[in-house]
KEKEPA-602185 format. One line per field, with one value per residue (C-alpha): residue number from 1; residue in three letters; chain; x, y, z. Coordinates in steps of 0.1 Angstrom, whole numbers, plus 5000, padded with zeros to 4 digits. Each point is the difference from the previous one (the first is absolute). Layout:
<nodes>
i <- c(NUM/...);
aa <- c(ALA/...);
ch <- c(A/...);
c1 <- c(X/...);
c2 <- c(Y/...);
c3 <- c(Z/...);
</nodes>
This chain:
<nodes>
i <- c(1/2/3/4/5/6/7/8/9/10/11/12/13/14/15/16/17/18/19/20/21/22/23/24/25/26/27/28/29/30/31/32/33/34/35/36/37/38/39/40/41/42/43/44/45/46/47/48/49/50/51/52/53/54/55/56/57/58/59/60/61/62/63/64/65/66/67/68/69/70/71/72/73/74/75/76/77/78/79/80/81/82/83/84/85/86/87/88/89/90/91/92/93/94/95/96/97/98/99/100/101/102/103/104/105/106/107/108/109/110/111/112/113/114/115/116/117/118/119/120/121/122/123/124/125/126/127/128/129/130/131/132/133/134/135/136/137/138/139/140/141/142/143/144/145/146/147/148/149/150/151/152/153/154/155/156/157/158/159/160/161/162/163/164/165/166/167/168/169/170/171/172/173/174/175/176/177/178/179/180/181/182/183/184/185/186/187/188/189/190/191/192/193/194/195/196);
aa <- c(UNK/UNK/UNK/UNK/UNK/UNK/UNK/UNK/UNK/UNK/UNK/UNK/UNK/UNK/UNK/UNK/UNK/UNK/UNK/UNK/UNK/UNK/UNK/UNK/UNK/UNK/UNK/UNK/UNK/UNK/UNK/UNK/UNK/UNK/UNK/UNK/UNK/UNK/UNK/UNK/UNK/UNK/UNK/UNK/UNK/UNK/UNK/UNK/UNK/UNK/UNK/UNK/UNK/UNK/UNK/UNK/UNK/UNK/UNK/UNK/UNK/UNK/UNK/UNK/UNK/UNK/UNK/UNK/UNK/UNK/UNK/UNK/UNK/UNK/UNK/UNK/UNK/UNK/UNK/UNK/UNK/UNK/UNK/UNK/UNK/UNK/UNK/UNK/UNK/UNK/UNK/UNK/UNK/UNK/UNK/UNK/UNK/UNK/UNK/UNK/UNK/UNK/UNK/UNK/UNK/UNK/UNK/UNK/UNK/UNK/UNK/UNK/UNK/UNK/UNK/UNK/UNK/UNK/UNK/UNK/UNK/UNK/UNK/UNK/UNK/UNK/UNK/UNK/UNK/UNK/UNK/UNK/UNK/UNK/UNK/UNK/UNK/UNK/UNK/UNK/UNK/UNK/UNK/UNK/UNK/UNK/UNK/UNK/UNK/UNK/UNK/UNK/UNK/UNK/UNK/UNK/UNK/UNK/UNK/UNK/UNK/UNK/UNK/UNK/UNK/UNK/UNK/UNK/UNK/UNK/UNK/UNK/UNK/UNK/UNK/UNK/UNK/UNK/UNK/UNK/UNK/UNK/UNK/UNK/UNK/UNK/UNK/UNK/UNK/UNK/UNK/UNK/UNK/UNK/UNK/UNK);
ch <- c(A/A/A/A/A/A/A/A/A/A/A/A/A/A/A/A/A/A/A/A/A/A/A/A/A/A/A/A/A/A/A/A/A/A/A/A/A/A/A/A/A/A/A/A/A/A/A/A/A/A/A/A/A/A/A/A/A/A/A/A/A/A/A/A/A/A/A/A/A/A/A/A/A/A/A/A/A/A/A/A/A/A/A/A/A/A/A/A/A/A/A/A/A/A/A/A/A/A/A/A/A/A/A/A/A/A/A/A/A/A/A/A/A/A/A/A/A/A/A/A/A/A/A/A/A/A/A/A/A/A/A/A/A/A/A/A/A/A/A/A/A/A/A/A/A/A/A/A/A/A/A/A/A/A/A/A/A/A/A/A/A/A/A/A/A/A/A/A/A/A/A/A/A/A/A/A/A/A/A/A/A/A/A/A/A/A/A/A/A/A/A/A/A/A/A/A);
c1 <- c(1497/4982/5000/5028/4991/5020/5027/4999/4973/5021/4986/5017/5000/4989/5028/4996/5025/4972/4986/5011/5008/4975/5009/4990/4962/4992/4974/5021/5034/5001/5028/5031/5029/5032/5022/4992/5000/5038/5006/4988/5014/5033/5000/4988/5030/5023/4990/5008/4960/4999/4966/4983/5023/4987/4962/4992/4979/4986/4963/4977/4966/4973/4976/5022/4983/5017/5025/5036/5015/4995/5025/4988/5017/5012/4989/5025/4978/5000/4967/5004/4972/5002/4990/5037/5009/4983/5023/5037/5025/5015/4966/5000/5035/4993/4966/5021/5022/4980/4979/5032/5014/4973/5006/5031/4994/4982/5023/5028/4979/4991/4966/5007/4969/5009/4983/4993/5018/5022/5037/5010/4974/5022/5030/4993/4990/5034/5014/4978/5016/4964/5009/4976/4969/4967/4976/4972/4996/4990/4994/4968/4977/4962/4994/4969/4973/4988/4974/5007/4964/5008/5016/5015/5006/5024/4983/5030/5021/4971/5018/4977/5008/4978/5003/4987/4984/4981/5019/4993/5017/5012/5030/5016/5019/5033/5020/4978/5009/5036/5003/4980/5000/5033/4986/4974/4964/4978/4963/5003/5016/4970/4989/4966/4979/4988/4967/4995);
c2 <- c(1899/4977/4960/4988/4979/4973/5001/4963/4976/4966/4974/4961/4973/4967/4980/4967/4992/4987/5037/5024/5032/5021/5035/5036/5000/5018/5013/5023/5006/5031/5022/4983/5023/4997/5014/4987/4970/5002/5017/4972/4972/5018/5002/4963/4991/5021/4979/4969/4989/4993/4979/5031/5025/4977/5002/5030/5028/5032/5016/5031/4984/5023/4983/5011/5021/4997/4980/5012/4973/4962/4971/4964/4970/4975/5023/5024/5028/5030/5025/5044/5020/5026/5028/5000/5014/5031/4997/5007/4979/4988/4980/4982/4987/4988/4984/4982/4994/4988/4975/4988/4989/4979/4981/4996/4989/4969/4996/4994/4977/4975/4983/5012/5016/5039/5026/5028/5027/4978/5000/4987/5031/5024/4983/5003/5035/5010/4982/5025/5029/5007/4987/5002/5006/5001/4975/5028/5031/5032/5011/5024/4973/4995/4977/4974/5002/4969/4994/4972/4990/4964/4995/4964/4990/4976/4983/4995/5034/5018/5021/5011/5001/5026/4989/5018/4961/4974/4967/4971/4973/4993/5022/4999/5025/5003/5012/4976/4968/5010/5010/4963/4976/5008/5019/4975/5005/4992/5000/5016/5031/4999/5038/5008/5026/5026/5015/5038);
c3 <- c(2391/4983/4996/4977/4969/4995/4972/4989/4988/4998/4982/5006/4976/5012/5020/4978/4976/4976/4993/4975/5012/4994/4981/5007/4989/4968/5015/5026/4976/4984/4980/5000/5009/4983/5018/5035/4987/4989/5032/5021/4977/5004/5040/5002/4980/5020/5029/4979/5001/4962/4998/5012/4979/4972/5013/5016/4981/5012/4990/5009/5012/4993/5022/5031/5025/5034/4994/4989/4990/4999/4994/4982/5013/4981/4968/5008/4992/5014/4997/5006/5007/4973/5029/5007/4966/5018/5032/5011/4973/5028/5010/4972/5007/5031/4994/4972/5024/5026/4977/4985/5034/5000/4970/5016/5031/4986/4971/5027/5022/4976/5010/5041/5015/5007/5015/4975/5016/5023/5004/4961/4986/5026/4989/4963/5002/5016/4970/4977/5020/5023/5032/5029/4972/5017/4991/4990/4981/5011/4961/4997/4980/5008/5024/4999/5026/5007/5026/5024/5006/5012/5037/5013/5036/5010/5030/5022/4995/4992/4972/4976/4960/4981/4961/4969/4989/5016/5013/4972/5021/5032/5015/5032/5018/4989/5032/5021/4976/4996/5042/5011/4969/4981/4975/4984/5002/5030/5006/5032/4984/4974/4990/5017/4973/5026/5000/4989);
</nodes>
């Protein structure tokens, strides 16, 4: 079997009060759908979340390769790959599904930090009838191959990072920083380029 794409792309607003919210990019929205649309506006009010019953909207994004679906925080957008049209109905439910119980996650937590697929996204999809949804999808769409050319060396673990991009700045190994140093960044930890 081979490696799972990921389902979501999340994409987070800035934390400061002083900064509009930005909205789904033009550039990425594509046909606006109706009907899932109502659908979604209809659950969210059912679960009394009327800001985002108000807000949320639902498009096909042509662009899409990978990717089945994609939730926009605060936007309250939601993006389908149109490749489901091609699959099972019942995909397209739950990829609705599973992007909407993102929007609600965060709609219920306010301004909280959550994990993506944490406990409120498993407790929000139980509320959208798809409890114990998997984070990925095992949907038959072409998959990217991306050469990871570059590999990084954490000096005191030794784990090695391979990554498709060159480093532009300084990065630290996460595990060793958040194991040794609480989490915040330490030049010990630095990421060593290695030699090919």
């Amino acid at each position: 079997m081979g490696r799972r794409e990921p389902q979501l792309e999340f994409r987070w607003a800035s934390w400061f009060r002083g900064f509009k919210a930005p909205a789904v990019p033009l550039s990425l929205s594509g046909e606006g759908d109706g009907g899932l649309t109502a659908w979604c506006a209809e659950a969210a009010q059912g679960l009394a979340l009327h800001e985002l019953a108000r807000k949320v909207r639902v498009s096909w994004n042509p662009r899409m390769r990978t990717t089945a679906g994609r939730a926009w925080w605060p936007a309250r957008g939601i993006e389908l790959n149109p490749k489901l049209k091609d699959c099972d109905p019942d995909e397209i439910w739950r990829t609705l599904k599973h992007e909407l119980a993102h929007l609600v996650a965060y709609e219920r937590s306010g301004r909280r930090r959550i994990v993506p697929h944490g406990a409120e996204w498993q407790l929000a999809c139980c509320d959208l009838g798809i409890p114990g949804e998997k984070i990925y999808h095992n949907l038959p769409f072409e998959r990217r191959r991306l050469d990871r050319k570059h590999a990084y060396a954490c000096g005191h673990c030794f784990e090695t990072i391979q990554r498709v991009r060159p480093l532009k700045r300084a990065v630290a190994c996460y595990e060793c920083c958040r194991k040794f140093n609480n989490g915040a960044y330490h030049e010990r930890f630095r990421l060593v380029k290695k030699k090919a």
